[in-house]
C-alpha positions as CSV (number, residue, x, y, z in Angstrom):
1,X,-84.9,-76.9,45.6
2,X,-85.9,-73.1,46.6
3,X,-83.0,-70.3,46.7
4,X,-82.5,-67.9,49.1
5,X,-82.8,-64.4,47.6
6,X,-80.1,-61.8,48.8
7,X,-83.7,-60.2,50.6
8,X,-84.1,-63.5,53.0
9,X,-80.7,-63.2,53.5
10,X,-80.5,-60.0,54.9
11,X,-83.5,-60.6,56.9
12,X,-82.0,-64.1,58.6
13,X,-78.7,-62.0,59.1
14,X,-81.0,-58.7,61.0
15,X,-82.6,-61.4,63.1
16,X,-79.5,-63.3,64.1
17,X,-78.0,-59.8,65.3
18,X,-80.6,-58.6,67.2
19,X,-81.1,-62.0,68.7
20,X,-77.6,-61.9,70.1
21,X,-77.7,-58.3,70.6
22,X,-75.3,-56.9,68.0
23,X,-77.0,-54.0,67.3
24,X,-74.0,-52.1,65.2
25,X,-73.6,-55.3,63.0
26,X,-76.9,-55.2,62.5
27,X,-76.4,-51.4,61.2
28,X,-73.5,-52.3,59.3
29,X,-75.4,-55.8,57.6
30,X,-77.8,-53.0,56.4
31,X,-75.8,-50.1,55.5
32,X,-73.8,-52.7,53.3
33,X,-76.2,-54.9,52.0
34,X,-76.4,-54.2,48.0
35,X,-79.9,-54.4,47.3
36,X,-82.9,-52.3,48.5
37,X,-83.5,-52.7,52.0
38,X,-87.5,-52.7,52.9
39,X,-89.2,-51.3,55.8
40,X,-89.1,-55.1,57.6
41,X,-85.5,-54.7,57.2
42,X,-85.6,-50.8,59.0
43,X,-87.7,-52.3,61.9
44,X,-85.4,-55.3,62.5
45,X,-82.2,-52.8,62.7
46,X,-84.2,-50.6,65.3
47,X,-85.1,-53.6,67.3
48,X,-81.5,-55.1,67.1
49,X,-80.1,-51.4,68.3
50,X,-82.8,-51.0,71.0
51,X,-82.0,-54.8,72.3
52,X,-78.0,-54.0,72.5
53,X,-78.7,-51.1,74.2
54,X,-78.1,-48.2,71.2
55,X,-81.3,-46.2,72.0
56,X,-79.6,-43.0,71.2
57,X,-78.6,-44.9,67.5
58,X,-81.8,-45.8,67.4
59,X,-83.1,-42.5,67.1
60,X,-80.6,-41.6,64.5
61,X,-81.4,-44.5,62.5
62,X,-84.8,-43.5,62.8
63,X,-84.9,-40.2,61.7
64,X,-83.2,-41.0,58.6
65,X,-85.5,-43.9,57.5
66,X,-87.8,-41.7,55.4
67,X,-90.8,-43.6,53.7
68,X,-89.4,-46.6,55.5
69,X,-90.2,-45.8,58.8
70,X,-93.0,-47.9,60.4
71,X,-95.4,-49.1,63.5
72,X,-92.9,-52.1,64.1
73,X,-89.7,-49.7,64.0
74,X,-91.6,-46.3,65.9
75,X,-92.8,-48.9,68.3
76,X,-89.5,-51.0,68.6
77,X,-87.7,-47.5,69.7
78,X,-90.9,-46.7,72.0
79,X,-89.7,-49.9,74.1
80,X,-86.5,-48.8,74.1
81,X,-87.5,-45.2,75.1
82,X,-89.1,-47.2,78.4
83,X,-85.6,-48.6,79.2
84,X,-83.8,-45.4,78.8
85,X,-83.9,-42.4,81.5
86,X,-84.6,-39.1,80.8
87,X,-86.1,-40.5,77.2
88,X,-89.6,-38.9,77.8
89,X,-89.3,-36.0,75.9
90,X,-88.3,-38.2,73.1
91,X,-90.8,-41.1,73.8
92,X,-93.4,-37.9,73.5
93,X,-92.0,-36.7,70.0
94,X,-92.1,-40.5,68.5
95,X,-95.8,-40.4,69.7
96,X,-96.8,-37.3,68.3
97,X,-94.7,-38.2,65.0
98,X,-96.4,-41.5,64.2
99,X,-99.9,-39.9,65.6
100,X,-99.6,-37.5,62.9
101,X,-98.6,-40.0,60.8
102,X,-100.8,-41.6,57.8
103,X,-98.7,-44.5,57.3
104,X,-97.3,-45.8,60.8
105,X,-100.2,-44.6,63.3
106,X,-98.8,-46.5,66.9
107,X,-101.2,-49.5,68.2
108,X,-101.6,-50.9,71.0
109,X,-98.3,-52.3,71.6
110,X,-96.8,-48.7,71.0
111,X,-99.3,-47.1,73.3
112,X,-98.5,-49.6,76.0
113,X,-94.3,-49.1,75.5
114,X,-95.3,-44.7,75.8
115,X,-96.7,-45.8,79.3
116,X,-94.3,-47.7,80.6
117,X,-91.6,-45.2,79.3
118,X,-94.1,-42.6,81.3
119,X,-94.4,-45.0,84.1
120,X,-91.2,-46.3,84.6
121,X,-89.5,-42.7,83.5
122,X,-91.7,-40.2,85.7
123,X,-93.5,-42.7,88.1
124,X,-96.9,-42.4,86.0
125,X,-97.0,-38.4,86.7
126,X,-98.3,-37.7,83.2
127,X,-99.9,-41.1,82.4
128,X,-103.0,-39.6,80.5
129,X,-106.2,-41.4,81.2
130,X,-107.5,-41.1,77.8
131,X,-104.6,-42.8,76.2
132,X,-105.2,-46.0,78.6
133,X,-108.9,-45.6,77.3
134,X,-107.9,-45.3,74.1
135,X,-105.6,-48.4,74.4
136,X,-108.4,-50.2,76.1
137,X,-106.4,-53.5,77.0
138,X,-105.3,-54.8,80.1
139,X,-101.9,-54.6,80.4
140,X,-102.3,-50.4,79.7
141,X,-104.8,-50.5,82.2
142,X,-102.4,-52.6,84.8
143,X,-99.7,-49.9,83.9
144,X,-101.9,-47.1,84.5
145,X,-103.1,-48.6,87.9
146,X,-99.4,-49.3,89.0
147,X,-98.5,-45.7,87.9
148,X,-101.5,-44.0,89.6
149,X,-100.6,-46.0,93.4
150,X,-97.2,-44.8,93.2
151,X,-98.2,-41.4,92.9
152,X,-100.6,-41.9,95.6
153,X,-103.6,-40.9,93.0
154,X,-107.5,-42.6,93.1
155,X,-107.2,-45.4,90.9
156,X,-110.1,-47.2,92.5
157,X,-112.1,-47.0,89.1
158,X,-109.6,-48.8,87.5
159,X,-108.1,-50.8,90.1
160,X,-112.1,-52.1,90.2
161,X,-111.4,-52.8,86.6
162,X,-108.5,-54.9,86.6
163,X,-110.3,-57.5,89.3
164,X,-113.4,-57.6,87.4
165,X,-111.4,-58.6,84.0
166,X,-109.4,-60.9,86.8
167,X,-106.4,-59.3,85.9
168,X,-104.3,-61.0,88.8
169,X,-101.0,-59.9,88.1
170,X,-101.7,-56.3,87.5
171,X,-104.0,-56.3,90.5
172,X,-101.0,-58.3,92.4
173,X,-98.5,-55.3,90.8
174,X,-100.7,-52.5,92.1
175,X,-101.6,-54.2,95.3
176,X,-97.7,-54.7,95.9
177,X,-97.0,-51.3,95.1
178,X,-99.4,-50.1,97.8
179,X,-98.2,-52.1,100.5
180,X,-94.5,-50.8,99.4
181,X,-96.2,-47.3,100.4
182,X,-97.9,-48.3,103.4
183,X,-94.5,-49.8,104.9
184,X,-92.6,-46.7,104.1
185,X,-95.2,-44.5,105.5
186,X,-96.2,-43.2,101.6
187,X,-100.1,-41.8,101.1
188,X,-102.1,-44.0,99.3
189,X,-105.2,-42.8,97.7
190,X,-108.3,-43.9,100.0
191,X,-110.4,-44.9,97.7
192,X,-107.8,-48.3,97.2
């Protein structure tokens, strides 16, 4: 019979909290628990304040994590800079944190959370080409396209992209997005 160390215990608590989206219990499971906390443990309280909601906690919590911080954690409060308005100035901090960073450089799934944040934030205004390069995965790509035929910009390059790599749903989303336009009398880039 294996036991349950006070560790695994704090972890199945952090999950059951952010599963039902109790992000301060969370907090408080951590703040309280009498052992060393780990960096798995800082992630799961970011994701359990980002899921209820607490961005703005979030960001506290953050800041004070020290050496705990993390890609999991800087890229759990990336998603929930995309679900939070007028976050872009703080979605653009977190980026240029963990960039500079040594220890918690963002991946792909924190790149693709900054561009939605841009995306959904600003309408894809100041979605950086590079950074989708850099990303190099579909879903940036379908996000960049999306952005781009709101603004009315040439995304034909990558629009080209996304129905040679058969993307359907992002070439659906950005094909949507243009005939949204169309109807309401919107420029659309000719090259679409």
């Amino acid at each position: 019979m294996s036991s349950v160390t006070p560790q695994q215990e704090l972890n199945a608590a952090l999950s059951a909290h952010s599963l039902h989206k109790r992000g301060l219990s969370a907090l408080n499971a951590y703040r309280s628990f009498p052992g060393k906390p780990d960096g798995h443990h800082a992630s799961q309280v970011v994701n359990a304040l980002v899921r209820s909601g607490l961005v703005a906690e979030a960001t506290e919590f953050w800041r004070g994590l020290g050496p705990l911080k993390s890609v999991h954690a800087g890229t759990a409060l990336m998603k929930g800079y995309s679900l939070t308005f007028d976050a872009v100035d703080n979605a653009k901090a977190l980026l240029r944190e963990m960039e500079a960073s040594k220890k918690f450089k963002p991946n792909a799934r924190t790149l693709n959370a900054f561009l939605r944040c841009l995306q959904w934030n600003l309408g894809g205004a100041a979605v950086p080409s590079s950074l989708v390069r850099r990303v190099g995965d579909r879903s940036s790509l379908g996000y960049a396209v999306t952005a781009k035929c709101c603004l009315g910009l040439d995304c034909a390059a990558e629009f080209s992209e996304l129905r040679k790599e058969r993307d359907d749903i992002a070439a659906k989303a950005c094909l949507d997005v243009i005939r949204m336009k169309l109807l309401k009398g919107e420029p659309v880039a000719d090259e679409v």
